[in-house]
C-alpha positions, 0 to 999 in steps of 0.5 A, a space after each residue: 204791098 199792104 195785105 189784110 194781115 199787115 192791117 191786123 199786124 199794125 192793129 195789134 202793135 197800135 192796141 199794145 202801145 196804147 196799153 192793151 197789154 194792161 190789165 184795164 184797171 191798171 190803165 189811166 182814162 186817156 188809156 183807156 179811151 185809146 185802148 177802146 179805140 185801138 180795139 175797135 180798129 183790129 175788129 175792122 181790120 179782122 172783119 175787112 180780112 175775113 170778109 173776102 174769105 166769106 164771100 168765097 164760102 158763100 160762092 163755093 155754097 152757091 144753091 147750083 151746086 146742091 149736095 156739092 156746095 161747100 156748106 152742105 159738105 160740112 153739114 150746113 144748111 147755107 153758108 150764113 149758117 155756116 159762118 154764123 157757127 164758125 165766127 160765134 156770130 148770130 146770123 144777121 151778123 154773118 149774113 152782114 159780113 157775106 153781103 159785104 164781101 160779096 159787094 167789095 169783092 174784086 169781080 170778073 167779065 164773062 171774058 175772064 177780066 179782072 173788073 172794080 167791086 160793084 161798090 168801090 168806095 165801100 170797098 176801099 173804105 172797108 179795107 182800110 178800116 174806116 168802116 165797119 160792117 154794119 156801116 157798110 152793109 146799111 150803105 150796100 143795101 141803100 145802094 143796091 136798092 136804088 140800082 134800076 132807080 137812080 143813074 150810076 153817077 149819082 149813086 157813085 157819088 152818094 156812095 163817095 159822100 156816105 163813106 165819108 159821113 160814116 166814121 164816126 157815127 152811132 148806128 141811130 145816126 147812120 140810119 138817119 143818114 140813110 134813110 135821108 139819102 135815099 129820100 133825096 136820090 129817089 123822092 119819087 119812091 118816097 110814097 110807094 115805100 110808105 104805103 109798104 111800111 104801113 101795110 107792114 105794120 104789126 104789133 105782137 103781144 105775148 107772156 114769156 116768163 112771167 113778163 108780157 113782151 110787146 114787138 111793134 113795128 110801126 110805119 113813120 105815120 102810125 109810130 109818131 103819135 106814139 113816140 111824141 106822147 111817150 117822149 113826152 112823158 119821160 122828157 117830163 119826168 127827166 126834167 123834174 129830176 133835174 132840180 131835185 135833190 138826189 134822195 128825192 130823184 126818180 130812180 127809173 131808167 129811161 126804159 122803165 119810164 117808157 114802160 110806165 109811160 105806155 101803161 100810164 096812156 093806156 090806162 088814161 085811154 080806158 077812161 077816155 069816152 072818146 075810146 073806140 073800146 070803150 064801153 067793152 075795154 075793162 081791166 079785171 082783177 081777181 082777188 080773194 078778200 082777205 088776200 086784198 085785206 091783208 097783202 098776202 096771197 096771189 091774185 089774177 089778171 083777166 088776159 093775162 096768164 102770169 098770177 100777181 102778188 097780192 100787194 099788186 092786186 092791192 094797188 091794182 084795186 085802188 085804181 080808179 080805172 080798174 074793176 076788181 073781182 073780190 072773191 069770198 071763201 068759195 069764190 063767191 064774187 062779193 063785189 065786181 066794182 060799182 059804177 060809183 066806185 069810179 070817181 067822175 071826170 068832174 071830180 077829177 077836174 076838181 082834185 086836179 085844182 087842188 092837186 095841180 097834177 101828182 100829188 106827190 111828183 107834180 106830173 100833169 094831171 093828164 097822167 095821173 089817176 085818182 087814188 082812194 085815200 081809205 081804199 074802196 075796198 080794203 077801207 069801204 072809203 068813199 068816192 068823194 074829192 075828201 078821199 081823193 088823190 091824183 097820184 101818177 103811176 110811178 107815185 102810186 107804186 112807190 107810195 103803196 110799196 114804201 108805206 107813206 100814207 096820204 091824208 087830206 087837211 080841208 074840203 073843197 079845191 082848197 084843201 091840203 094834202 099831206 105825204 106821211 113818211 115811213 119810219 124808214 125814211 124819217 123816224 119823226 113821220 113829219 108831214 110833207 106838202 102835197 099837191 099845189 099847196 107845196 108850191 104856194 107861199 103860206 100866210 
């Protein structure tokens, strides 16, 4: 008979032929595929050991017992705790494993006989290794929430059929599956769930240091024009990297782009007349002058509770859909921003002729901003198309950030615009194209 110490045994005898014994780098990179593979096996076989062990903790903690419960002997509040302490595990981890090992475990009649686990497939599966944890867990949970809706024949066979999908399959995908299955057994539920999800929706903003974390939960309905439009975005910005050289790629993770993408509509929405918040929603920024002449020096950010650096307020100030607090020496406000300070929706229409989008990366002029060339503030320069540039928000930091400078060669929407280096990255300072007349054949 095989036991879940054999299954560890075998497990540990497969690792070390695959070279596991091997200091990594020492191992070659089909090695190196078959180490992680063997690993991966021994953690089921030791989760699918110890989950029984699990299950038996919990049922000798079981709240019926009070002060006699196995856990609260030991000092535990609950056996997940408990667990979660033993294991080094978090307490999803070891509330995942108790599930498990409650629903594999082998049960008993009122009669004392011996009974199948509640879900056979999943146990057998478990045991051999061909599932994880997590896997089984997700289909435990799809399965015991179907209970009183779908027939036991449909679900024994939805669970046959989800054991097997499952190996082999990332998280992402194994949810997708899921979530699938449970639409297809029970349609009828499909509707009442969506309105749970939607009344479940939430959307936290807080600082912790210094970063402001936003947790979202959104329903299928309120989440898809999000991610389209985020998704939309980034999937832009990767495919310019495809055809570009690598000193001219963008060099921000897929995380970063998604963070600039959310500030990048944000920032669009504040412009938008369509608003619901229009009228009130304004971004104020609080800077000495000569903090936002010279760089140096802090400033702040109205709602926000973390000071930014000067250079930060700098580019913050040349934004044309952000109203800067400029503060003398007594913090006499000299100037919160003028409505024509704001280049029109006209003029930007027009840049965007001339511009055909960024600048300086070519992103749609949907996602760009217009940047004073001379800043409105630093430079008192002026809100005309002259001194005009679309830039999108990734560009905008780099080109302030890097030192390059914009200037324009022409009037009108048929003008040139030209990317000046920093010594740094060309020595000569030779102009670049900008805008659409770097896609243009020239006479």
């Amino acid at each position: 008979m095989t036991t879940p110490l054999h299954r560890i045994t075998e497990a540990l005898d497969a690792l070390a032929s695959a070279g596991g014994d091997r200091a990594p780098e020492a191992l070659s990179p089909g090695e190196l595929i078959a180490v992680t593979a063997a690993f991966g096996a021994l953690r089921r076989h030791v989760e699918a050991a110890f989950a029984p062990v699990a299950a038996e903790v919990a049922r000798q903690s079981r709240a019926e017992l009070g002060r006699d419960s196995l856990a609260r002997r030991q000092g535990f509040r609950t056996p997940v705790v408990m667990i979660a302490t033993a294991t080094a595990s978090t307490g999803g981890e070891a509330a995942r494993l108790l599930q498990v090992g409650e629903a594999t475990a082998p049960r008993r009649s009122l009669t004392g006989e011996l009974l199948p686990a509640a879900h056979p497939h999943v146990a057998a599966a478990f045991a051999a290794g061909a599932v994880g944890t997590w896997a089984a867990s997700q289909i435990v949970g799809l399965l015991d929430r179907l209970a009183f809706r779908v027939d036991a024949a449909r679900r024994d066979g939805a669970e046959r059929q989800l054991v097997d999908l499952a190996p082999g399959l990332r998280p992402d995908e194994l949810t997708r599956v899921i979530a699938r299955a449970e639409a297809h057994l029970d349609p009828d539920g499909v509707e009442p769930r969506e309105h749970e999800r939607r009344d479940d929706r939430s959307l936290m903003i807080q600082e912790r240091d210094g970063m402001t974390l936003l947790t979202a939960r959104l329903d299928p309905e309120t989440a898809a024009p999000v991610r389209a439009a985020i998704d939309g975005i980034v999937t832009g910005a990767l495919r310019r990297n495809e055809h570009r050289e690598e000193a001219e790629r963008d060099q921000r993770s897929v995380k970063q782009l998604q963070a600039d993408a959310l500030a990048d509509l944000c920032r669009h929405a504040l412009g938008c007349d369509a608003l619901p918040a229009a009228p009130s929603a304004t971004v104020v920024v609080r800077v000495a002058l000569d903090a936002l002449i010279s760089g140096e020096g802090v400033a702040t950010i109205d709602g926000i509770d973390t000071p930014v650096s000067a250079r930060t307020a700098r580019r913050i100030a040349a934004d044309a859909e952000l109203i800067p607090c400029v503060l003398g020496g007594e913090s006499e406000i000299l100037d919160w921003g003028r409505a024509k300070r704001l280049f029109t929706r006209s003029q930007k229409l027009a840049l965007g002729e001339r511009d055909g989008g960024c600048a300086s990366c070519g992103a749609p002029a949907a996602w760009t901003h217009v940047h004073h060339i001379r800043w409105w503030e630093r430079d008192r320069g002026p809100t005309d198309l002259a001194n005009g540039v679309l830039l999108c928000s990734g560009c905008h930091h780099r080109i302030h950030d890097d030192g390059w400078e914009v200037e324009v060669d022409g009037t009108g929407t048929t003008a040139t615009v030209w990317l000046i280096p920093p010594p740094w990255i060309d020595p000569t300072r030779a102009p670049r194209r900008g805008g659409r007349a770097r896609y243009e054949l020239t006479a």
